[in-house]
Structures are given as structure tokens and as C-alpha cells.
N, C-alpha and C positions, 0 to 999 in steps of 0.2 A: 828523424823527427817528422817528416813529412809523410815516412809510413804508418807513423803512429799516428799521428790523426786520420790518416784514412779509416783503419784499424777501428777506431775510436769512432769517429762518424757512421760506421759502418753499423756499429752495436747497437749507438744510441736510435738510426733509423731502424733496424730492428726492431728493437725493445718500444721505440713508438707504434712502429703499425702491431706489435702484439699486442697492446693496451687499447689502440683502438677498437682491433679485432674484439676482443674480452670487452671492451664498453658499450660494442656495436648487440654484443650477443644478451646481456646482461638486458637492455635496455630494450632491444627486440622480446623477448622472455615476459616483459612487464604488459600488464593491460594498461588500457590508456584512461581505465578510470569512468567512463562511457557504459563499457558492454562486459562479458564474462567472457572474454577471450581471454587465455591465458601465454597469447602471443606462438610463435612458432613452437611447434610440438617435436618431439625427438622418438624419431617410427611409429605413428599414429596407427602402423596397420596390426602394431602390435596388440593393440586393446580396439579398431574401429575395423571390427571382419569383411570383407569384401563380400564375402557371403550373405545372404539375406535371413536376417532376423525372421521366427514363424509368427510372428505379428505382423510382420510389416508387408505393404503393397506390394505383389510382384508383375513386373509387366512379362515378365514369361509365361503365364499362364494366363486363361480364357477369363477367369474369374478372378485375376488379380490377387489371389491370394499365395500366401508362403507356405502354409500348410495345409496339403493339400493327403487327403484319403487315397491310401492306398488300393491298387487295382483289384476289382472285385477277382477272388479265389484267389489269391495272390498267399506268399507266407512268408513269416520275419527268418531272416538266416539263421539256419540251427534249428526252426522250428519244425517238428514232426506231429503232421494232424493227427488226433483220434477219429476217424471217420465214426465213430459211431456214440448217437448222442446221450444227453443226461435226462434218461427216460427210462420207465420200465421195462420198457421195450429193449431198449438198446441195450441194456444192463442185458438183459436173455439172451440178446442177440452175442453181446459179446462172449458172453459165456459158453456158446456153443463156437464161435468160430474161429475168437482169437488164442492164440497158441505164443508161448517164447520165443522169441528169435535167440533166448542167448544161450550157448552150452553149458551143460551141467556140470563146471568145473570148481574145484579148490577154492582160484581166487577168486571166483566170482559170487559161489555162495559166503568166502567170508567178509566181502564186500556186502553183502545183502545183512549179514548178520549186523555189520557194527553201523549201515543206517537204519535198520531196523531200531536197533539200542537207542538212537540219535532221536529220529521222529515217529518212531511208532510208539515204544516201551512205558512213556511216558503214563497212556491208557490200558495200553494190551499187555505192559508187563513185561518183563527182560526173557521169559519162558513162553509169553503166548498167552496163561492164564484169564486175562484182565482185570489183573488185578494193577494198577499200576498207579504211580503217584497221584495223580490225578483226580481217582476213583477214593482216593483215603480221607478220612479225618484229617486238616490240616489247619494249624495255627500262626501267624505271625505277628511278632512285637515292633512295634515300630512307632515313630511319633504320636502316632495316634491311640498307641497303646494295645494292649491282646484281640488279636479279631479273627473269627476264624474265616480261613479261604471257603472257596466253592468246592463245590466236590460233583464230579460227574458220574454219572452212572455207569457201571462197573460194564465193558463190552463183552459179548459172548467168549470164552476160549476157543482157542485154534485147535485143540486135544482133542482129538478121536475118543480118547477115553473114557473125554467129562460126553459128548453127544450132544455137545449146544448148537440150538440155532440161529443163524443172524434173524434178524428181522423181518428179513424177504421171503424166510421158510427154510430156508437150505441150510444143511449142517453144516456147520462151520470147519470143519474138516473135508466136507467134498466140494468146498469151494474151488471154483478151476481157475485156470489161469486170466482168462478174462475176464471173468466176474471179480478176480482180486484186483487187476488192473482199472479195472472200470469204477471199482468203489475210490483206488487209491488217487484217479483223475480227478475226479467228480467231487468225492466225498459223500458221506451220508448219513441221517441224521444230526447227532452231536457232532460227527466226524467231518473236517472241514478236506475243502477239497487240496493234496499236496501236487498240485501238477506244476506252482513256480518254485516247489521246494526241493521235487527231485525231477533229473530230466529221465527219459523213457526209458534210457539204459539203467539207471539207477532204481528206477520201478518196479523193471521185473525182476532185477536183482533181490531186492525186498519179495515179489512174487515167489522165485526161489527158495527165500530162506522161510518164508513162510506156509510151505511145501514141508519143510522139513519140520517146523514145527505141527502140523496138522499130525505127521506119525504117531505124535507121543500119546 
């Protein structure tokens, strides 16, 4: 009998401090009505970074700011300068100096072919032509009803055997390796510049197969 109340007193002290506990938590949790506290937080570090916001004042730095300019000459990881610039000049220049670093292989020309098809075809055409969607008569239906798109004007061909010239004077067949790179950086004319759409290996890739388009 005697162990049974122990037993018994034992649970019911229990089960009191766990309701206190839960009324102490419940009631801590609550704002007091005053202010937008939202009372103790459960791992604030999960949403309040220790790190410093780029707005906000930093005493680590001479000018107190969070965001601060990178060191002059400096370059983002991954990034590979083109030392030579978006000028006529540099457009010659490149075309006389800069060469492939990549090998003449299988998969790298079918690598060049299928972004080629991706981000060039669209103007130049799935052969190099330029004839490409772009360059067409085009109409779409839509809430607004029949309208026709834009259409751009058709780029010279890459073919030796039509003998077009780009713009600059050069046949579009003896364009060299850095003259294709330099347009494909920059861009020109209509042509906008692809240098955050493909990176440097992907470029000449594209230079590559557009080598082999100049043959036809």
C-alpha cells in the first residue's frame, strides 16, 4: 500500500512539473502585448546569419561598408580574361594572333556542332547559310490575335562557295580563329555578344565547327 502511493505521488509530481514546463514554454512564446516580440525564438541563427548583410555597416572595413569592390585586376573563379578589347582594332588584332587551344577531335567538333544548332542556327541557319528562323516571315496567334514577329536581317554564309562578306570586309569563309572568337565575345551588329551563354571552351568549340562549315 505504501509503495503504491509512492508510485502514485511519484507520477502525479511528474506530470505536474511537465505541465508546468509546457505552461512555462507556452507562455514564454507569447508577446506581452507591448511590443512585436514574438518571445524566445527556437535557432534564430537559422534565418538571423552571423554574416553580414551587403547593406549593412561593417566595422571590418575602413569605410564601413559590407560590399565592398573587388581588387583592381583581380577575376571572378572560373573567369578567363579576353585580353583583347571590343574595338576594331582588337577585332585585327585578335585575328592575327589568337589560335585554338582545343584539339581537332570527334568529340569536340560534335560538341561545337550541337551548340552551334542551340545558339547560333537560330540566324546562321542549321548549315551556316543564314538563312535561319529568325531571318523568316513569322506570324503568331495569340490573345491579341495574328501579328507578325520581327524579322532580322539574313547574316552573311559561312560557304566558300556562296563568297560572302561579313561586314568588316572579310569573307566569311577566311574568317580565322580569332576573328570568330572575338565576334562570338563581343558580338556585332544585330549579333549580341554570347560570352555569359557559352564559356571559352564552348566558344572555340563553336569556332571549330564553324571551320568546318566555311568548307562547303
Amino acid at each position: 500500500m505504501k509503495e503504491n502511493m509512492l508510485v502514485m505521488n511519484k507520477k502525479n509530481f511528474l506530470g505536474t512539473v511537465c505541465v508546468a514546463v509546457a505552461l512555462s514554454a507556452v507562455v514564454s512564446a507569447c508577446g506581452d502585448g507591448t511590443t512585436r516580440s514574438a518571445g524566445w525564438e527556437f535557432s534564430p541563427n537559422m534565418y538571423e546569419p552571423l554574416a553580414f548583410n551587403p547593406d549593412q555597416p561593417n566595422p571590418n572595413f575602413k569605410d564601413n561598408k559590407t560590399a565592398q569592390l573587388p581588387p583592381t585586376g583581380s577575376d571572378p573563379i572560373g573567369f578567363v580574361r579576353f585580353e583583347y578589347p571590343n574595338t576594331t582594332e582588337g577585332y585585327t588584332q585578335a585575328g592575327l594572333e589568337v589560335k585554338s587551344p582545343l584539339a581537332m577531335t570527334d568529340v569536340n567538333l560534335k560538341q561545337g556542332e550541337a551548340l552551334f544548332l542551340t545558339y547560333c542556327a537560330v540566324c546562321h541557319g542549321k548549315d551556316g547559310n543564314g538563312d535561319g528562323q529568325l531571318t523568316k516571315d513569322r506570324k503568331v496567334n495569340d490573345s491579341r490575335g495574328e501579328r507578325e514577329l520581327e524579322k532580322f536581317p539574313p547574316p552573311p554564309s559561312f560557304h566558300r562557295s556562296a563568297g560572302a562578306k561579313s561586314t568588316r570586309g572579310t569573307v566569311m569563309a577566311d574568317l580565322s580563329d580569332g576573328q570568330i572568337f572575338h565576334t562570338i565575345t563581343y558580338g556585332y551588329n544585330a549579333m549580341g555578344s554570347h560570352a555569359s551563354q557559352l564559356t571559352p571552351d564552348e566558344r572555340w568549340k563553336v569556332v571549330m565547327y564553324v571551320h568546318e562549315l566555311q568548307k562547303k
